[in-house]
Every structure is written in C-alpha cells, then in structure tokens.
N, C-alpha and C positions, 0 to 999 in steps of 0.2 A: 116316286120321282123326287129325287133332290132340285128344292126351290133355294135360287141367291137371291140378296140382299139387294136390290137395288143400287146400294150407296156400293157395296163393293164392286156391281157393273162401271158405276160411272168414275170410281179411281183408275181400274185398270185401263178402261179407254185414256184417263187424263195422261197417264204416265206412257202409253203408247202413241200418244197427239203429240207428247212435248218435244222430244227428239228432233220429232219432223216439225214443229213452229222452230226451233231454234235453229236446226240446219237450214230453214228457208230464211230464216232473218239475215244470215249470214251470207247467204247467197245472195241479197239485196240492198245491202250494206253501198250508198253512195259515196262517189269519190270526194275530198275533201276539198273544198271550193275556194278559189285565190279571191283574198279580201281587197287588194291595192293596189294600182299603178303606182309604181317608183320613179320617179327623174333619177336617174344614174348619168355618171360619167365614168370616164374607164382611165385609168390612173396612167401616166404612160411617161419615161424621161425627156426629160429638156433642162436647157442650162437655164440660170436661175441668179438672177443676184437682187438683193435690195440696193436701194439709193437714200441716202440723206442729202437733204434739201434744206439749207438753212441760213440766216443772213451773216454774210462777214464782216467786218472793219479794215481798211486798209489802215496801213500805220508805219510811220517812216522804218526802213529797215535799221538805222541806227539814229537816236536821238539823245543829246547832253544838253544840258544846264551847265554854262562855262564859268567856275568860280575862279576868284582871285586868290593864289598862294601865300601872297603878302600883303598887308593891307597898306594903301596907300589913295590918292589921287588921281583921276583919272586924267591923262596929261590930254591924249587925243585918243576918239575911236573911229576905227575905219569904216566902219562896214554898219549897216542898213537891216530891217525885213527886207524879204525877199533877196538879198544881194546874195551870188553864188560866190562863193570862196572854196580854194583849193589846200589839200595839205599842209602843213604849215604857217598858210597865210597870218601874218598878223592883224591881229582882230581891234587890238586896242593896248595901249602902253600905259602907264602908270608914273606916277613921278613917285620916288620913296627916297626924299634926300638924306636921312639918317641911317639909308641901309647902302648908298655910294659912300658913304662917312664910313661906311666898316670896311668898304671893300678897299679904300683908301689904306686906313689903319693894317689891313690884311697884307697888303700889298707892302707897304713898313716894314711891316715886320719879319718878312720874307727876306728882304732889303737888309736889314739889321742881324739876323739869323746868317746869313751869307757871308757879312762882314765879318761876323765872329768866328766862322769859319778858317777864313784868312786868317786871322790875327792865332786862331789856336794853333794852326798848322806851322805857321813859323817859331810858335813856340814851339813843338815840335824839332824843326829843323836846328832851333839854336839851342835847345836840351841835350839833343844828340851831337851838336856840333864840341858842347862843353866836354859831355862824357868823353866823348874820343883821346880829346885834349888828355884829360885826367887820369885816365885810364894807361894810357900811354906813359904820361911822368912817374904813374906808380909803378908800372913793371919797368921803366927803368929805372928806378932805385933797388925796385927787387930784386934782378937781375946785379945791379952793383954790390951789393950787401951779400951776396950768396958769393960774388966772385972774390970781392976781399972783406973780411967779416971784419966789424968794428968800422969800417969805413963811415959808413952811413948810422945816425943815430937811428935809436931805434925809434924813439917822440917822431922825428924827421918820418921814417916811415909808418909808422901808424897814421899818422896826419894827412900821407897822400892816399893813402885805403880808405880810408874813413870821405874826404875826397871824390874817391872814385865810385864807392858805394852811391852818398849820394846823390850824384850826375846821374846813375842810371835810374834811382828812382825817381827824378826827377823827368827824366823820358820816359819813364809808364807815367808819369801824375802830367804831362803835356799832351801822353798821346788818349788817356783816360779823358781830357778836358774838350779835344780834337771829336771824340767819338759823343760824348753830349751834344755837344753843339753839330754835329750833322745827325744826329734824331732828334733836337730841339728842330731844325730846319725842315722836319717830315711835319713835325706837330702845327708850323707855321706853315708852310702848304697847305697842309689841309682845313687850317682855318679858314686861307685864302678862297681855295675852292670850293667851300661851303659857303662861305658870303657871295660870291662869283654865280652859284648857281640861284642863290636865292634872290641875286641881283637879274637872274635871268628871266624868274618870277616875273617880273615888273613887265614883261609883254606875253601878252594873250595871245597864242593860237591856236588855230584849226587843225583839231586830234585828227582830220579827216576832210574828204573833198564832201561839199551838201550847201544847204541854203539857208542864210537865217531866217530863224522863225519868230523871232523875238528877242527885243533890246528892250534890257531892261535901266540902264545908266547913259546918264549924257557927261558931256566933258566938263569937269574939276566936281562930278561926284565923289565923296569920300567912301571908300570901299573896303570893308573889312575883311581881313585875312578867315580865307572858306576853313582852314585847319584847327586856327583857333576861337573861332565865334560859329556855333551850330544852326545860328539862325541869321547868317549872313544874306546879304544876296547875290545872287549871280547878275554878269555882264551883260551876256546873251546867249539863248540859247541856237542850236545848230542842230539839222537834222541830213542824216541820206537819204534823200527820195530817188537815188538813180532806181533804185531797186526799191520796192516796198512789201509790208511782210500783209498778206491778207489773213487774218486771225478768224479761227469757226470753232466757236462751241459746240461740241459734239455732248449726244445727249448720252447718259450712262448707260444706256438699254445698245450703245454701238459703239464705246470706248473704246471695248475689247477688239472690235473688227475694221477700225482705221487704221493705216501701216503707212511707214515711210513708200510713196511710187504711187499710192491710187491715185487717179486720174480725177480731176475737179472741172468743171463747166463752168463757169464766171461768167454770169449777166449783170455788164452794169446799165442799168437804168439809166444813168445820169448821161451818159454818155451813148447809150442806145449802141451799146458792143457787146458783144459776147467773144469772150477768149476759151482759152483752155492751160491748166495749170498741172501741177502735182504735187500732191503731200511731201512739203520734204522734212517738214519735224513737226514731233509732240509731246504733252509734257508725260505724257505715260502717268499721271494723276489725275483726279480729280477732283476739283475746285468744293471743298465741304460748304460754298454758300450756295453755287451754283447747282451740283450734281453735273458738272460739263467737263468735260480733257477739252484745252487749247489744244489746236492744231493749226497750222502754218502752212501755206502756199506762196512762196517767192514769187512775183510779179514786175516783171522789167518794165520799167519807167524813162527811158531813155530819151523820150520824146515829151515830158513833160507832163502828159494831159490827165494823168492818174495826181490826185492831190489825197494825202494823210486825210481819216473825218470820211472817207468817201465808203459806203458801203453797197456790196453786191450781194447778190441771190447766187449761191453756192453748189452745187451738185456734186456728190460725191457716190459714184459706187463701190458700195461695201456689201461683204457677205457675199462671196460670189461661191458659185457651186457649177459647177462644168457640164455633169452630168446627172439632174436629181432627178428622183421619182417625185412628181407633184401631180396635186390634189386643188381642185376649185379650194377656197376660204372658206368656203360657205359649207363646203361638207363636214371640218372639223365641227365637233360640240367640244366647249371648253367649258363648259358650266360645271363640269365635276372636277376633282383635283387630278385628273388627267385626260389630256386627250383623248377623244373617244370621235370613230368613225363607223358607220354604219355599213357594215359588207352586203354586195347580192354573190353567194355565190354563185357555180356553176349549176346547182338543183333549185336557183330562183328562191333562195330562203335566205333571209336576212341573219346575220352573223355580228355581233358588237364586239369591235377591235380595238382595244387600247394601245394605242401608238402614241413614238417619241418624234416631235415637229425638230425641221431644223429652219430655213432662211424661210421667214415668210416676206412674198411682197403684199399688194393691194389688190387681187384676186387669186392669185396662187400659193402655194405654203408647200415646203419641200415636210416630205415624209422619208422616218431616215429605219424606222424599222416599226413590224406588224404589218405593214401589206407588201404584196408584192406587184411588180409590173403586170400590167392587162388586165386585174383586177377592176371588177365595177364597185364606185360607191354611191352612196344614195346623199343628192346634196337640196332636198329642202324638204320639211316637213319630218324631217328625222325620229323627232318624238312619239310622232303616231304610228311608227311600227314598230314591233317587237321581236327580239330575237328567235330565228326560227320559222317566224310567218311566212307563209309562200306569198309571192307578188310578181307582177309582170313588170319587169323591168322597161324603162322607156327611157331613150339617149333626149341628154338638154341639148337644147342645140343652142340656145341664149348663154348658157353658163359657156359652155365649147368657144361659141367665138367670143367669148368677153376674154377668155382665157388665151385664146389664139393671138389677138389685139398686144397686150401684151408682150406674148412672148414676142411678137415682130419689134 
C-alpha cells in the first residue's frame, strides 16, 4: 500500500480551501460608507448688480477768479459776498487815465487820416483837371502841324507832349498818394479800436449769471494787468450754484463699470434729504495719486439750499447683470490662483470645479462658466472634503435666506 506525505495532504487541501476563502471574501465585501454631511445650495439665476457707496463734494458748477486786463485803479466796485449778479453785470470799473489819453490820440488820428484823405483826392481831381487841359492843347497843335506842315514849330510842339505826359503822371502820382492815405486810414482804425477795446478793459463783468464768492479789492486799490503780471490778483471771484456738479471718486476695482445714465442715490445728511441723480460725465482716467476716475452728477439748485463744501453719501449701481447664475460668497475658495468651487454631483460625490466669477456683491458672486444652473455646491467647511468622497448633501437654509434678503 502506497503511503503520502503528510505535508503533501495538507497543500492539496490549502489550494482546494483557497478558491473558496476568496470567493466567500468577495461575496462579503461591505458597502462603502458616506464620511460627511455637506451644507449645499443649488446654484440657480437672478439678476445681480453691485453698488458703490461713496462720499461726494458738491462744487459750484462753474467757478472764476475775475482778473483785471489793464492795470489800473479801482474807480468803484459794485458787488458784495454773496450778492447775485446776472450776465454782464458790471462788477467793478477801473480808472486808467493814460489808456483814455490813447484812446484820445486814436481817435486824432483817425480825424487827421480822414483829412488827408480829402486833401489827396482833390488832388486827384485837380491832376486830372490839369491833364485834360493839356492834353487837349497838344492834339490841338498836332492836329494843326499834320494839316499845314511848318505851321507849328516843332520846340512849340514837343513842349506841349512833354506837357501832356506829365499831367498824366501826375494823376497816377495823386491817385497813388489818395490810395496810401485810405490804408493809412485802416492802420488808424485799427489802432483806435484796439485802444477802444482795451479801454473797455477798464470794466469788470459777469462772464455769467452766479453769486460772489469772494472780494478780494476795495475802492482806489491799485490792480495789476492779470496778462502781464502772473502773480497779480483778482477782483473777485463768481460762482454758478444754480446747478452744482456732485463729484465721486470711483475706486479703480469699478472705473471700468461707471457709464454716462447710472442711476445715484444722494443722502444729504445736512439737510436730512435724499434725492436721486445720474452720471452724466467722467474723466475716463485715473487720478496716478489717488487710484480714483472723477465722476459727476449734475444737481439742480434752484432753490438755494444745496451750498458748494456740502458733501453726501453717494449710491451708485454698477455692474449690473440681468440674468446671472449665482452662488452664496461663501462657496467660492479664492485661496488658490483661481476660483475654485466645491461640486455635489448627481451620485452625491464631491467634484472640484475651477471657475471664472463675474459681479460679485456682499453675499452673492455671479458664476460665468464651470457650473451650470440647479447644480448643488458645498458652501462651508470646503476644505475637509475631498474630491470624489461620497456625502449627504443637506440644503442651508441660513445661507438661502441671507441670499434671498438681498436679492429683494
């Protein structure tokens, strides 16, 4: 009788066990277990704009410093602070006796240019009165000499030719002396007219209807011409407050998204009002001290009670979006060098989506691509899940209505 090995007994059984421990492992194999409740929101469109909030300056819509064009003496001035004055008005006059000493002289010589006018043109008239004359006695000896020859010497008529030549150039040299003297007579006009206006110089007025804001001369100051002395002073200044300009520095981060027509909210404190305004211009630059673009709201003043100095609290919406897909704030992670949101998909596993933000406000932020509408994202504690991990999703309901709040 053939005797085995023991040890060969106990292989053959191991390798007919193992099949079957490994097929029963397999058939016992548990399901994989969810690590996490997620706060989710579900991503879904609404319209969406940000606001800039910021303090403005009123400031007269037109304001000048009124200098003197000739210097001179201040004869009288009319006008006051606060006095309103309309277009035109004279503001103040000036005594400048050696600039009426020109206008005098101008006026002479205008006078004396005129006379001599006269006087050339009658020479004129009596140059040509000569020619005629002369001209005449020589074709009548010419005329005699040609009909009987030897009649007339011949000295005799060379002497009336010579004569008659020159009479006529005596009428170009009258009517040559006629035409100086009427454009000397332009030259003296316009001298006149230039002393005339500079004599007009001599009174101050209002480039415009507004209020003074400041007098800086009283009457028999001496006041230097503003053209030729740079560091002259002015009379007074004048401002338009009918209208005035409300000025808002806009920060660089929303340059780009202020436009001639957005709509502004004006709270003045001072006055315990709130108005409503519109962008109606801006400098489309950026101030290199500030990082700010000036922008302007026109403000009718017609009733006085708005003053230059006066500042409001501003509202401006910018960045407006009609129909955006948005997402709680809180959901983005910005800590990497791009946006990044946390997906649940539809199989409850976590998914990391790099997406491009467009308008954020102060609980919402438009998403402009990487998710789509009715998509859940996961908005706190983001860090502690990992791509992939299964989780039970659970709706915020705090995040939802901070987000609802808002959109009303």
């Amino acid at each position: 009788m053939l005797m085995r090995s023991p040890s060969i007994v106990f292989r053959g059984a191991l390798l007919v066990a193992l099949p079957c421990l490994v097929f029963t492992g397999c058939k016992e194999r548990q399901p994989e277990s969810v690590s996490a409740t997620a706060s989710v929101v579900t991503a879904s469109r609404a319209p969406l704009a940000n606001t800039l909030t910021v303090a403005g300056e009123f400031v007269p819509y037109q304001e000048v410093e009124l200098h003197a064009k000739v210097a001179g003496y201040i004869r009288q001035i009319n006008v006051d602070i606060g006095d309103k004055v309309r277009q035109g008005q004279v503001l103040a006059t000036l005594d400048v006796p050696e600039l009426q000493a020109q206008v005098v002289g101008a006026q002479a010589g205008v006078r004396q240019t005129q006379a001599e006018i006269v006087r050339a043109t009658n020479d004129v008239t009596r140059a040509k009165a000569n020619y005629v004359a002369l001209h005449a006695a020589a074709e009548r000896l010419q005329h005699a000499s040609e009909a009987r020859p030897g009649l007339v010497a011949q000295q005799e008529l060379d002497d009336a030719q010579a004569k008659d030549q020159a009479a006529a150039a005596q009428v170009d040299s009258a009517k040559s002396t006629l035409t100086a003297m009427q454009q000397q007579l332009g030259v003296s006009q316009a001298q006149q007219q230039q002393v005339s206006t500079m004599a007009n110089y001599s009174r101050i007025t209002a480039p415009f209807s507004g209020v003074i804001t400041w007098r800086y001369a009283d009457t028999g100051a001496l006041i230097q011409a503003g053209t030729s002395n740079a560091g002259s002073a002015p009379v007074v200044k004048i401002a338009d407050v009918s209208t005035l300009r409300l000025r808002l520095p806009v920060p660089e981060s929303l340059a780009a998204y202020v436009h001639d027509g957005d709509t502004a909210t004006i709270t003045i404190d001072a006055l315990d009002r709130t108005i409503t305004g519109k962008v109606v211009r801006t400098t489309d630059a950026l101030d290199p001290a500030t990082r700010t673009m000036q922008a302007e709201v026109d403000v009718p003043n017609r009733d006085g009670t708005l003053t230059p100095g006066m500042y409001a609290e501003v509202t401006v919406n910018v960045k407006r979006a009609g129909d955006a897909l948005v997402v709680p704030v809180q959901a983005v992670d910005r800590d990497g060098p791009q946006p990044v949101l946390m997906v649940v998909n539809p199989q409850n596993r976590v998914e990391k989506r790099i997406v491009k933000t467009g308008i954020a406000t102060a609980n919402r932020v438009e998403i402009l691509s990487g998710l789509h509408d009715g998509e859940q994202v996961i908005v706190a504690n983001q860090s502690s899940f990992q791509p992939g991990e299964l989780v039970v999703p659970k709706r915020s309901a705090m995040v939802e209505a901070t987000a609802a709040t808002e959109a009303r």
